[in-house]
N, C-alpha and C positions, 0 to 999 in steps of 0.2 A: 424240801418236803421230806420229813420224815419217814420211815417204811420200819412196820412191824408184823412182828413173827413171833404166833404163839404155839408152843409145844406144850402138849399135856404129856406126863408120863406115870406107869406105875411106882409107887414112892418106894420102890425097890433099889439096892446097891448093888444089882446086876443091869441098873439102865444107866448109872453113872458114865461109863464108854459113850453110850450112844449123845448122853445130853454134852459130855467134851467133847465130841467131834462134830455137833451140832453147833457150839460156841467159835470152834476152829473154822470151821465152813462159812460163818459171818463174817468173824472178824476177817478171815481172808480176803472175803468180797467187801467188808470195808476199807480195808488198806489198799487196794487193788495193785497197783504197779510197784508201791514201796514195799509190797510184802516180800522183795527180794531185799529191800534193806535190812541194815541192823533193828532200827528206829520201828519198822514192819512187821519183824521176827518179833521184838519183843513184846510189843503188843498183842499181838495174835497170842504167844507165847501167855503171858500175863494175862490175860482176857480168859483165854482155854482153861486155864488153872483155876480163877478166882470162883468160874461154873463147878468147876468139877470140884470143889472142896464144897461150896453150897449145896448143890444136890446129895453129895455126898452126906454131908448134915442132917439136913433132911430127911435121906432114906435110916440114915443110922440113929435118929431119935423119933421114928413113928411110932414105937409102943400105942401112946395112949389114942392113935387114930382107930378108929373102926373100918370094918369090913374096906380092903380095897384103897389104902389111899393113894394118893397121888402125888406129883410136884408138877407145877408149870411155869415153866419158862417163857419170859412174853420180852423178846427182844427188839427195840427198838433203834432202829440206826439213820444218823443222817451223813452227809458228807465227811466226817471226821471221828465221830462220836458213837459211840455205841455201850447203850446201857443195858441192862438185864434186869430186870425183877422176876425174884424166884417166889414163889406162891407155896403154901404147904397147910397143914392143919398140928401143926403140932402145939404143943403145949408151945405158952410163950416163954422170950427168953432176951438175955441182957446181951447186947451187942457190945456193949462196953467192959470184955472179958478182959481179965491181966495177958501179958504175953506168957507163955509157956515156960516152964523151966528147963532148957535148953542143957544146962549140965549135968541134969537129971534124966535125960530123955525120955520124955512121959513119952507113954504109948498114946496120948490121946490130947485135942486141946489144941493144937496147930490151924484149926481151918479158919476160922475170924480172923486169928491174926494174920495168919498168910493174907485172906482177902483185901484187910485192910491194909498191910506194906504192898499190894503191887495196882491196885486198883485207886483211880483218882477220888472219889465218891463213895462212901459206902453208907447207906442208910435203911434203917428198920424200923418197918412199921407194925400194928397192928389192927385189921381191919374187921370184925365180928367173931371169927372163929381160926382168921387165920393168919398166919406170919408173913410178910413181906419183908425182904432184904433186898433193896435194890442197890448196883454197882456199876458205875460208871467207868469210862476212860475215853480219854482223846489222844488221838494220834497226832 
C-alpha cells in the first residue's frame, strides 16, 4: 500500500533547504536498512538532488505568478519506489531541453537535465494553470 506526503511551500529559493531535506527524510525511510549501503546512499543522494533542482525551478522562474506563490511536493512511496510530483503556477515550459554546454559553463540550464541523468522517470504535465513534473526512482 502505498503512503503519501504532501508539502505545500512558499515558491521561494530560501525554502529550497527545507524541501531537500524533506526529500532526504523519505527517501531515507524508504531505503530503510540499505541506507547504509552504497545502492541506499545513492539513491537517497539522487532522490535529494533531483527535489532540490525542481523546486529550485520553480522558485527561480515565479515572475509571472501573482501575490504569494507556492510549490508542492506530493510524495508518494511504496516498498521500493518513491516518486515526487512538484506542483507550481508558473508559466509553462518544455521538459525536452538540450543538455548544457558544459565547456562553456553556463551559469544556468543544469536542473532538467540533472533531473533527468539521476532519476528513473521523469515526466511533465500540464494541468489548468499549473505545472507538474513528476520523478520517479526505485531502489
Amino acid at each position: 500500500m502505498s503512503k503519501i506526503i504532501t508539502l505545500t511551500l512558499p515558491g521561494e529559493r530560501a525554502f529550497a533547504r527545507m524541501a531537500s531535506q524533506t526529500a532526504s527524510s523519505i527517501a531515507d525511510f524508504v531505503t530503510g536498512d540499505a541506507r547504509q549501503e552504497p545502492a541506499g546512499r545513492e539513491f537517497s543522494h539522487a532522490f535529494e538532488l533531483a527535489v532540490s533542482e525542481a523546486f529550485t525551478n520553480s522558485a527561480t522562474h515565479d515572475d509571472a505568478c501573482a501575490n504569494m506563490p507556492t510549490v508542492t511536493l506530493t510524495f508518494e512511496f511504496e516498498e521500493r519506489q518513491l516518486t515526487v510530483s512538484v506542483r507550481d503556477a508558473n508559466e509553462p515550459f518544455s521538459i525536452e531541453t538540450p543538455a548544457p554546454d558544459i565547456e562553456n559553463y553556463p551559469e544556468n540550464g543544469y536542473g532538467l537535465w540533472i533531473i533527468r541523468k539521476v532519476m528513473d522517470s521523469v515526466t511533465y504535465r500540464r494541468e489548468g494553470n499549473s505545472n507538474i513534473i513528476s520523478m520517479s526512482k526505485t531502489l
